[in-house]
C-alpha positions, 0 to 999 in steps of 0.5 A, a space after each residue: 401806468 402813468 406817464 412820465 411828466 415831461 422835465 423843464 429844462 434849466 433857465 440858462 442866467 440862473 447858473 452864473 448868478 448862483 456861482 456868483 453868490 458863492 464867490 461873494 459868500 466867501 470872499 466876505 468871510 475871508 475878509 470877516 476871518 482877516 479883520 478878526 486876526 487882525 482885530 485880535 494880533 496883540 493879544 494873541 501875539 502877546 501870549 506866545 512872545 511869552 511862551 518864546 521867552 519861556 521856552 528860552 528861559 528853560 534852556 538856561 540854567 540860571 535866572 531869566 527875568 524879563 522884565 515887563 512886556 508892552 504891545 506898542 502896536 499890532 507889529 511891535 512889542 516893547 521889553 523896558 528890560 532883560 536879564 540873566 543871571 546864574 551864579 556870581 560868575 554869569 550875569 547879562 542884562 538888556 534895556 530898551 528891547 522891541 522886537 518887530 513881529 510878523 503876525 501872519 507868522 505869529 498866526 500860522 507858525 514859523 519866526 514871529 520877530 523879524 527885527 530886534 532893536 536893543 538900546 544897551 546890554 551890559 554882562 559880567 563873566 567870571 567873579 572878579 575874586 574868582 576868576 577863571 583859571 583859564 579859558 578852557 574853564 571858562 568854555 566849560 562853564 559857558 557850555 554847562 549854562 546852556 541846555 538842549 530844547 527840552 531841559 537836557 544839558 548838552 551833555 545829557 542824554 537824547 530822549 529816544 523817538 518812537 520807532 517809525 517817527 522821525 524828530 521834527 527838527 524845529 529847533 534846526 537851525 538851518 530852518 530859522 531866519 536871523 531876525 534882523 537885529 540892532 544894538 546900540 550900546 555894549 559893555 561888560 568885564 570878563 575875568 579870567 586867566 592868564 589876561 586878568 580882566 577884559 573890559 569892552 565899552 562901547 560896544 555896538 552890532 547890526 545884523 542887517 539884509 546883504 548888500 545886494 538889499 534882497 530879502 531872504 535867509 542871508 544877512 550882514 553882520 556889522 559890529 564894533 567895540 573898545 576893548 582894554 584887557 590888564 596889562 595891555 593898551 585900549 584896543 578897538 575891535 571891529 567885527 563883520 560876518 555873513 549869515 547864509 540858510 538860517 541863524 549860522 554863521 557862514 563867515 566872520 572877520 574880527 580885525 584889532 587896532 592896535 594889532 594884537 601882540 605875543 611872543 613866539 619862537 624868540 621873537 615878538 608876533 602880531 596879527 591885525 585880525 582873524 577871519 573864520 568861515 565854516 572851513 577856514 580861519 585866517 590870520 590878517 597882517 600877520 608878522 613876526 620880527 626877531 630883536 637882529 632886525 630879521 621880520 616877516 610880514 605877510 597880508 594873510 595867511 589862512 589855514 583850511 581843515 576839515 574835521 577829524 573823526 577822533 582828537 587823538 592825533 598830536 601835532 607834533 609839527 607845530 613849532 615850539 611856542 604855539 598856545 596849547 589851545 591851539 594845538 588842541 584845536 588843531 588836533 581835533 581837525 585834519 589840515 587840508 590847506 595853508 595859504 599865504 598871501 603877499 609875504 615880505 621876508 626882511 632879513 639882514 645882509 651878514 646876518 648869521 643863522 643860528 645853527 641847530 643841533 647836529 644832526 647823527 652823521 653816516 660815514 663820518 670822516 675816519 681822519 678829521 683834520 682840524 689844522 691841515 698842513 699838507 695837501 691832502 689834509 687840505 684836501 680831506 678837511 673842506 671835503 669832510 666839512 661839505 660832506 658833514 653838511 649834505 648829510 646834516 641837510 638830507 637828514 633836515 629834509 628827511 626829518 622835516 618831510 616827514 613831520 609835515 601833515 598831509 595839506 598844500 601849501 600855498 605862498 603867492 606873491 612873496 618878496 624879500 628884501 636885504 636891509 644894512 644893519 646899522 641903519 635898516 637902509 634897503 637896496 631896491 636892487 637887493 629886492 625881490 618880488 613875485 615868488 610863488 610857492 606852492 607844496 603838496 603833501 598825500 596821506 602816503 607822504 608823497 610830496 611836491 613843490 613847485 617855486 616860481 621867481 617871476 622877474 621884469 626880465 622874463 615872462 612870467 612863469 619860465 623861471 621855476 624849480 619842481 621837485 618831488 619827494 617819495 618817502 618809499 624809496 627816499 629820492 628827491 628830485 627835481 628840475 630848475 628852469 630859469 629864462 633870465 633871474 637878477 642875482 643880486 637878491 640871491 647875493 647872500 646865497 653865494 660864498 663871500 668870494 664869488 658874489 653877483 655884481 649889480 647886473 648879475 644875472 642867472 641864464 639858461 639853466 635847465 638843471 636836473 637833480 635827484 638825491 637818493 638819500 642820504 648816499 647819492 646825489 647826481 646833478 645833470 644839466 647847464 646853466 649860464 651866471 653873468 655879471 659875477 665878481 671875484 674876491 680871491 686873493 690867490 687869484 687876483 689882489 684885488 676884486 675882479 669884476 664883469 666875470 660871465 660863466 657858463 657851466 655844463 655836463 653831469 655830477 655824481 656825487 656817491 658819499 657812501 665811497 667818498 668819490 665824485 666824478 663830473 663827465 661831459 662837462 665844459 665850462 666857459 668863460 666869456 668866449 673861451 671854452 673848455 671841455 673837461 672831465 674830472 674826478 675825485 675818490 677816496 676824498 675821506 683819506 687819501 685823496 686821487 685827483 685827476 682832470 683832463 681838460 682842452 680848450 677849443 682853438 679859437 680866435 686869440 684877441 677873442 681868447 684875451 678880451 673874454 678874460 676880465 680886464 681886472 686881471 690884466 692890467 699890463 695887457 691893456 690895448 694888447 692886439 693878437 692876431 691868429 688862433 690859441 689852443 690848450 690842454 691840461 692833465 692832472 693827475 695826483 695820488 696823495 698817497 705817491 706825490 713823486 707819480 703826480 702827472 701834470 701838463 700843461 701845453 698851450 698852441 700858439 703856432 699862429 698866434 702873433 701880436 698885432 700891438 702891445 698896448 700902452 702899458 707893457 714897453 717891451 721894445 724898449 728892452 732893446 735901448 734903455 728904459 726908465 725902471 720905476 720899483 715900489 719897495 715894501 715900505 711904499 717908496 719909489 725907486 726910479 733908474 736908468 737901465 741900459 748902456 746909458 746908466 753907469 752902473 750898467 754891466 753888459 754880459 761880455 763883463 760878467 764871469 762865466 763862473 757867475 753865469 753858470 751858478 745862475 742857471 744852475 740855481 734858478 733855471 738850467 734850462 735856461 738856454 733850452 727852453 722858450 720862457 717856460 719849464 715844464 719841468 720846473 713846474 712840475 717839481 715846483 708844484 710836487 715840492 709844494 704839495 708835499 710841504 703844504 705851503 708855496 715853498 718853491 717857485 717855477 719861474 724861469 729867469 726870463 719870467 723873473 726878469 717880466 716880473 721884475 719890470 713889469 709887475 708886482 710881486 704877488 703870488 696871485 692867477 692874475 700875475 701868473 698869466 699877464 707873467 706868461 703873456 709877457 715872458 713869451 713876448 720877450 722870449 720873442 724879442 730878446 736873444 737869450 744873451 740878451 736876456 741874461 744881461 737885463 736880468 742881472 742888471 735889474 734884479 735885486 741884490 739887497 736893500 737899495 741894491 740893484 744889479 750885478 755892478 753894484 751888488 758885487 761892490 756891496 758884498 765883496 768890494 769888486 767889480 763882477 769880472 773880478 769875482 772868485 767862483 765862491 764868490 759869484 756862487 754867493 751872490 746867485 744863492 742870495 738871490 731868492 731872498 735878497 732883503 732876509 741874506 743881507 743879515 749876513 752882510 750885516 753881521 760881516 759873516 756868512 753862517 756855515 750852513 748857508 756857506 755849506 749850501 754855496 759850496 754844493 751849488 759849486 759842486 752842481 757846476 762841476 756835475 754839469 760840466 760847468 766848472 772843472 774840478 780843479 776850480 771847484 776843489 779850490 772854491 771848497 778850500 775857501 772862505 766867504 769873506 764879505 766887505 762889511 762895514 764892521 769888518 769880517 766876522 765882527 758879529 754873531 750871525 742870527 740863526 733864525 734868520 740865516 739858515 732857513 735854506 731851501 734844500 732841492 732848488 738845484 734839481 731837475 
């Protein structure tokens, strides 16, 4: 056996030394394999920018020439030209085309070109003697120019992939990078139906790196060009987008200048612009204005979608007007979300709002009445009217509801504005700014909307309404809250006869509602209006202004029994406070009325200074002293006027007056007065009344007989009652609920005699209470007697005829002492009408019928113990025999004119 040979061990520099030479082999071929690439770019790039323009020539129908192709350099290649042309309808042409190129990509896969810079492209789409009939057409054909990668239009079949492969999506283009792309020169004509021809001149587009300057897949697209279609004016059109993940657009805004202009919905449209991202498409500058002058305007109103599974659905919600495309367009996607941007809605102050088509009513009125003349036809005809309008409004609101889609709505920072219609003048306080909306609709049909009315008085967001709507079981309901909220942008939303002043606010309301529709609506909840002005000619003659209200309690409202009921209500004006509660039924045919209200006791100058100035003239600078307190009670059938219940009693046990003011001269009843009369045609009388006038008549010179038919007549209670008739109040108010009209008063004579000296004539609330103020001081001040005196020496008995002195001349020739029952019977039955009875002293006869009606007011004296019968059978024996300047009986008397005698004015 031989021994093994001992081995040498390794030289430790030997190693590093043969690495090192490995490592410098291989970087000199690295270098040898980079220099042969770069040595040989041109003539490998050069074949495959062929094979690219190849392969997209295959996907085209159609005719591509590309022209000639040179290689400026190992990153740059040159095409003098590019064209396409299919058809006599289709034809594109490019010049001066270089595409940068990356040659790593060119060697190793992926995008060569990085950058394309284009001198000019000019098109032609569509044949000028054959235009397209409609965009639709044109869309088609586009489409069929392009086919898939491998030949196939897109339309035809997919070839199948083996099974167990998946297809390679290089054609994805989420896997390509936008090559950065500048074009200096754009022009073209595009024909076709219903704009004839479409010609863009000066046209340019430069897809560029973001803003932010990093390289990467996202790029910027900036563009431009002048476009003039048939018809219409030049326009330029600027474009900007977004690329984000490959050659998809992520978003583009196309804006117009001018804007462009269409006609919808009877008025004339326009928007500045578009913009579209892979969601969203919004109108810029929106607006829509009518020929009235009505317009809205908004900054922009974009719609969000998501597609649909199928294009069957009609959007039968669109408005009329809307272009069938897009209605197509948006029957092929599910709305999602509308939002509005800075709306500013202009509409004209009285302008009137074109009213649609009625809608079927329920429960419509049995008895309409068109002309109502009695009570309760004034009654059932305004209640029929409010009624048919809830009903129309819930029946609006159903039918809305339910045609809107499933999508929230969006309205930020609207404003409206109120402009005169002569000249479009605005008044800033009729302005209104910052309202919010926003509406959300479920597939269910459940909705919800919410309204904010941000104002400078309040913080923002304490002023809103919520309602919500369930289409199950139809109820509607809702919440308004409101801090404080100027009114005067809302003035056209009050009927004319109430209206915000400058400062009228809406305070502290907190109102709840809920309508079951279309049969109930209950209203609960308070709310405080201020700086309102009234226009109500039964209230007062003239416009009151500064009116502050506050209304509380619940009302529910059932149309389907015609009956509303309000409970734990009160109402307050100024500092007065009223407790009530009220209820209406069978409002559809014979209405039952009835209230009952309390007005809390409460300070007496408080009470006066919380009614408005306006009403009360005569009582400026009144003082009062004490506590006032009332109530009230109403209660009518229409069925049964003469069961009517009405009371009304004030409490000023301890009311007193301090000062009567400047304006009212009570105390000078006392002594004698200056009496200044405005008649009807505008002239002023001014007399003397009291002992120091010589036609005076002190009540020891009038007879008795005269005294007693003019208590009978006008008052006979009154020597019984402290200026008020509760009774005569309440006949008064039967007699005129039963006739329609204001045929009968209520006036005691001492409320006669405050209306005579004191105030005008109108039949107005306002006269009414300064009349019930100012009879209870004179009832205070004067003795009955002394009452009577005034009365008969002021009132009026005829044209320029004033007392009793000179009306017992004018008539008679006497003086008042010497008068005969029938005839002092004569004079009070003339009194009511004094100017229209003066026919008879005109004519010089008496007509019987009116003679008849003195006669039986002498018979009322002998039932009432005022005359004995023997007096009263010699006045029936007798014959009215008047001082006329044409004699007795000269002239026929005229019937229209003469006999339109009241027939109850003598009960009680």
């Amino acid at each position: 056996m031989i021994p093994p040979s001992p081995q040498t061990p390794p030289n430790p520099t030997t190693v590093p030394k043969r690495r090192l030479r490995v490592l410098v082999g291989l970087v000199l071929t690295l270098i040898a394999v980079v220099g042969a690439a770069l040595a040989l770019t041109p003539s490998v790039a050069e074949p495959l920018v062929r094979r690219a323009l190849i392969r997209g020539a295959s996907r085209l129908s159609g005719t591509l020439d590309p022209g000639r192709l040179q290689m400026d350099s190992w990153t740059r290649l040159t095409l003098d030209r590019v064209s396409w042309r299919d058809g006599t309808d289709l034809n594109v042409a490019a010049r001066d085309v270089r595409l940068d190129i990356d040659p790593w990509r060119a060697v190793f896969g992926g995008n060569p070109v990085k950058a394309v810079s284009v001198g000019s492209v000019a098109f032609q789409v569509g044949d000028p003697d054959h235009p397209f009939e409609s965009v639709d057409a044109l869309t088609t054909r586009l489409k069929g120019a392009v086919r898939r990668a491998g030949g196939t239009a897109p339309d035809g079949p997919t070839p199948p992939v083996p099974s167990g492969k998946t297809r390679r999506t290089r054609g994805d283009p989420s896997r390509r990078t936008l090559p950065l792309i500048s074009l200096d020169a754009l022009s073209g004509a595009i024909h076709c139906h219903p704009f004839g021809e479409a010609l863009i001149e000066g046209g340019w587009l430069n897809v560029v790196l973001p803003d932010d300057g990093l390289a990467g897949h996202a790029r910027r697209i900036d563009g431009a060009l002048d476009l003039t279609v048939a018809g219409d004016m030049p326009r330029h059109i600027a474009i900007a987008g977004q690329t984000s993940g490959g050659v998809l657009l992520e978003s583009i805004r196309a804006t117009s200048t001018p804007p462009l202009r269409f006609s919808l919905l009877g008025g004339d449209a326009q928007i500045a612009g578009v913009s579209w991202a892979s969601d969203t498409i919004a109108a810029i500058e929106p607006s829509w204005a009518r020929p009235d002058g009505s317009a809205v305007h908004a900054q922009s109103l974009s719609v969000r979608w998501s597609d649909r599974d199928d294009d069957t659905a009609q959007p039968d919600w669109l408005p009329a007007g809307v272009p069938d495309g897009v209605r197509r367009l948006i029957a092929r996607k599910v709305l999602q979300e509308v939002e509005v941007l800075r709306p500013e809605i202009v509409w004209l102050r009285g302008a009137k709002v074109a009213q649609e088509k009625a809608l079927p009513q329920q429960n419509a009125p049995t008895t309409p009445l068109d002309s109502p003349a009695d009570f309760r036809g004034r009654l059932v005809a305004p209640y029929a009217s409010v009624e048919s309008r809830i009903r129309q409004a819930f029946a609006a609101l159903t039918q809305g509801m339910a045609r809107i889609p499933p999508l929230r709505l969006s309205v930020h920072g609207a404003s409206f504005r109120l402009v005169g219609q002569a000249h479009g003048e605005t008044d800033p306080d009729e302005s209104l700014a910052n309202v919010s909306l926003t509406l959300a609709k479920t597939s269910q049909g459940q909705l919800k909307a919410q309204v904010r009315f941000d104002a400078p008085e309040s913080t923002p967001g304490s002023n809103e309404l919520v309602a919500a709507f369930d289409p199950l079981d139809r109820r509607l309901t809702g919440t308004l809250r409101v801090a404080t909220l100027p009114l005067v942008p809302y003035a056209q939303a009050f009927p004319a006869a109430l209206r915000p002043g400058s400062d009228g606010l809406l305070e502290a309301a907190d109102i709840t509602f809920q309508a079951d529709l279309p049969d109930r609506l209950v209203l609960t909840g308070a709310a405080t209006l201020r700086g309102l002005s009234m226009d109500m000619p039964a209230v007062a003659s003239s416009r009151v202004h500064d009116i502050d209200v506050r209304l509380s309690g619940a009302l529910v409202w059932d149309l389907q029994t015609a009956a509303i009921e309000m409970s734990d209500a009160l109402v307050s004006v100024g500092r007065i406070q009223v407790p009530f509660t009220a209820s209406g039924s069978n409002l559809r045919d014979w209405p039952q009325i009835r209230l009952d209200a309390a007005m809390t006791r409460m300070n007496a100058q408080d009470a006066l200074e919380s009614i408005p100035s306006d009403m009360l003239p005569a009582l400026d600078g009144v003082r009062l002293a004490g506590t006032v307190a009332a109530t009230a009670t109403l209660d009518i059938d229409t069925r049964n006027l003469s069961a009517m219940r009405f009371n009304v009693l004030p409490d000023v046990a301890d009311m007193r007056t301090v000062s009567l003011g400047k304006a009212a001269g009570v105390e000078l009843l006392r002594t004698h007065f200056l009496h200044r009369i405005e008649r009807g045609d505008k002239s002023v009388v001014n007399r003397i009344v009291g002992k120091a006038s010589p036609e005076w008549v002190p009540i020891e010179s009038v007879p008795r007989q005269l005294i007693g038919a003019l208590t009978t007549s006008e008052d006979a209670e009154f020597f019984r009652h402290q200026g008020f008739s509760p009774e005569g109040i309440r006949r008064s108010l039967r007699v005129n609920l039963e006739r329609g009209g204001f045929d009968q008063g209520a006036s005691t004579l001492s409320q006669q005699l405050v209306k005579n000296l004191f105030l005008s004539r109108e039949k107005t609330l306002a006269r009414k209470l300064q009349e019930a103020f100012l009879t209870w001081q004179v009832e205070q001040y004067l003795t009955k007697e002394k009452i009577l005196e005034l009365y008969l020496n002021v009132i009026e008995w005829g044209p320029g005829v004033w007392g009793i002195g000179p009306a017992a001349r004018h008539y008679f020739g006497k003086s008042p002492a010497a008068l005969s029952l029938l005839e002092a019977a004569y004079l009070v039955s003339i009194i009511p009408a004094p100017s229209r009875n003066h026919a008879h002293w005109e004519a010089g006869a008496v007509p019987k019928p009116f003679e008849q009606r003195v006669k039986r007011l002498v018979r009322e004296m002998q039932r009432r113990g005022l005359v004995d019968a023997a007096d009263a059978d010699v006045a029936a024996e007798q014959t009215l025999r008047l001082a006329s300047p044409h004699g007795p009986g000269t002239q026929d008397p005229r019937p229209g004119d003469l006999t339109d005698i009241p027939d109850d004015e003598f009960s009680d």
